[in-house]
Every structure is written in structure tokens, then in C-alpha cells.
C-alpha positions in Angstrom: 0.0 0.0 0.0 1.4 3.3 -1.0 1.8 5.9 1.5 3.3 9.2 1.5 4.0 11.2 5.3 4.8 15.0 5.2 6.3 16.4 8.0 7.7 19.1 9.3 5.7 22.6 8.7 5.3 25.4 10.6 5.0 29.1 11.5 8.3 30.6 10.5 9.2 34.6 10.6 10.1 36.0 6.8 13.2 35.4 6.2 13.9 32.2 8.1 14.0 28.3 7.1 11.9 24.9 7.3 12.8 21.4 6.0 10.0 19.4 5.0 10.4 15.4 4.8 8.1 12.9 3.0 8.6 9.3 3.9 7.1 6.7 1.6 6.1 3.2 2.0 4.6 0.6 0.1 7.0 1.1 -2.6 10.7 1.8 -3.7 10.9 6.1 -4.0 14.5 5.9 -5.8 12.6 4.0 -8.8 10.2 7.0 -9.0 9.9 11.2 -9.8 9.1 12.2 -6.4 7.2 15.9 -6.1 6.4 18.4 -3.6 3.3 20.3 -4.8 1.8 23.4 -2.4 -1.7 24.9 -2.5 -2.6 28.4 -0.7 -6.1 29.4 0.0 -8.1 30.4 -2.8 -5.1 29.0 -5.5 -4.4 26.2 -7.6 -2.1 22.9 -6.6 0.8 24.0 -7.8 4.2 22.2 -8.8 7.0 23.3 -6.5 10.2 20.9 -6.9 10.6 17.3 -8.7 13.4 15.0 -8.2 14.3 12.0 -11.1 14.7 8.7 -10.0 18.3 7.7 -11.2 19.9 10.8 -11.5 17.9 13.0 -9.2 18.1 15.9 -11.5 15.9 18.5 -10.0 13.7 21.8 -11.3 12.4 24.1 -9.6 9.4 26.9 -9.8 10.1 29.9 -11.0 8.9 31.5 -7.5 11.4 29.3 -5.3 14.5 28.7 -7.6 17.5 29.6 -5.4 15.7 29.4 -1.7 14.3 25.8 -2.0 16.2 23.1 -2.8 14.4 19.3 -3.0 16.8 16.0 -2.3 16.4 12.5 -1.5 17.8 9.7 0.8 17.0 6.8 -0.7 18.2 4.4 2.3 15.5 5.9 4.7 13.1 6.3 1.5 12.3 10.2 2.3 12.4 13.0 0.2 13.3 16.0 1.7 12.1 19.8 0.6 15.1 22.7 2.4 13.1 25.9 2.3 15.2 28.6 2.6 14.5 32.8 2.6 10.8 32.0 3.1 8.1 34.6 2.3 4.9 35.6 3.3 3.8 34.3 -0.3 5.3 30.7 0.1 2.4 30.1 3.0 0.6 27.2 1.8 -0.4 24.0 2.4 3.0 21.6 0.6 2.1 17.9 -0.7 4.1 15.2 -1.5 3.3 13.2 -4.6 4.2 10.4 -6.9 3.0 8.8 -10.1 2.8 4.7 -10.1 1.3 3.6 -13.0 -0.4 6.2 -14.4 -2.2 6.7 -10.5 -1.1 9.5 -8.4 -0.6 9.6 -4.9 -0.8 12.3 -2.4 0.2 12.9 1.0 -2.3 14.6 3.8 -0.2 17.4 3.3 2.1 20.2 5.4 0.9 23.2 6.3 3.4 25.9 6.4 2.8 29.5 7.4 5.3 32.7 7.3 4.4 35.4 9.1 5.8 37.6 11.6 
């Protein structure tokens, strides 16, 4: 059974830093993309960070290049989002997703808030 476990969201001051982990079970997560997706109130789901499966070449939105950086330890099957220089405007509500077979799966989901 696939399952997906984000952790680590908070209230954090502008400016400061989170890490955000998503441990999988019920399958391999180096054989896979692995995604963090956020959502604010009132917006769409929206892509954040993916990380390949052999490589673990990694993109990144256009909003968070240089502050967020997504990696992966695939010995403790976890996926980890660093979020650095947060603002106000990276409040949201941060998912963890993967595609098996054409089926994606979600997390419960993070919420993170910046605010001071």
C-alpha cells in the first residue's frame, strides 16, 4: 500500500528556514519522480520541486529557484524539501506526490505558514 508522510511545517518569521520530509512506504521512491506540490487558500495545486529517479536531477518553480532546494535519501526512503528565505507568499499548504502507473498519490499534506 502506497503511502506518502509529510512532516515538518510550521510558522516561520520571513526570512527564516523549514525542512519538509516525506517518507514513503509501500514502494521503492529511488525507482520514481518524487514531487512536492503546495496549494494556498483560494489557488491552484501548484508544482514546487521534482526529483528524477536515477539521476535525481531537480527543477524548480520559478517562485522558489535559489531558496528551495528538493533531495532524496533513498536508504530511509524520504524525500526531503530545504526551504530557505521563506516569504509571506510561500504560505501554503506543501504535498508530496508520486505517479505509479499512471495513478497518483498524495500525502495529507504540510501546512506551512510565514508570518511575523
Amino acid at each position: 500500500q502506497v503511502q506518502l508522510v509529510e512532516s515538518g511545517g510550521g510558522l516561520v518569521q520571513p526570512g527564516g528556514s523549514l525542512i519538509l520530509s516525506c517518507a514513503a512506504s509501500g514502494f521503492m521512491s529511488s525507482s520514481y519522480f518524487m514531487n512536492w506540490y503546495r496549494q494556498a487558500p483560494g489557488k491552484e495545486r501548484e508544482l514546487v520541486a521534482p526529483i528524477t529517479n536515477t539521476v535525481g536531477n531537480t527543477n524548480y518553480a520559478d517562485s522558489v529557484k535559489g531558496r528551495f532546494t528538493i533531495s532524496r535519501d533513498n536508504a530511509k526512503n524520504t524525500v526531503y524539501l530545504q526551504m530557505n528565505s521563506l516569504k509571506p507568499e510561500d504560505t501554503a499548504v506543501y504535498y508530496c506526490n508520486v505517479k505509479i502507473r499512471y495513478r497518483d498519490y498524495w500525502g495529507q499534506g504540510t501546512q506551512v505558514t510565514v508570518s511575523s
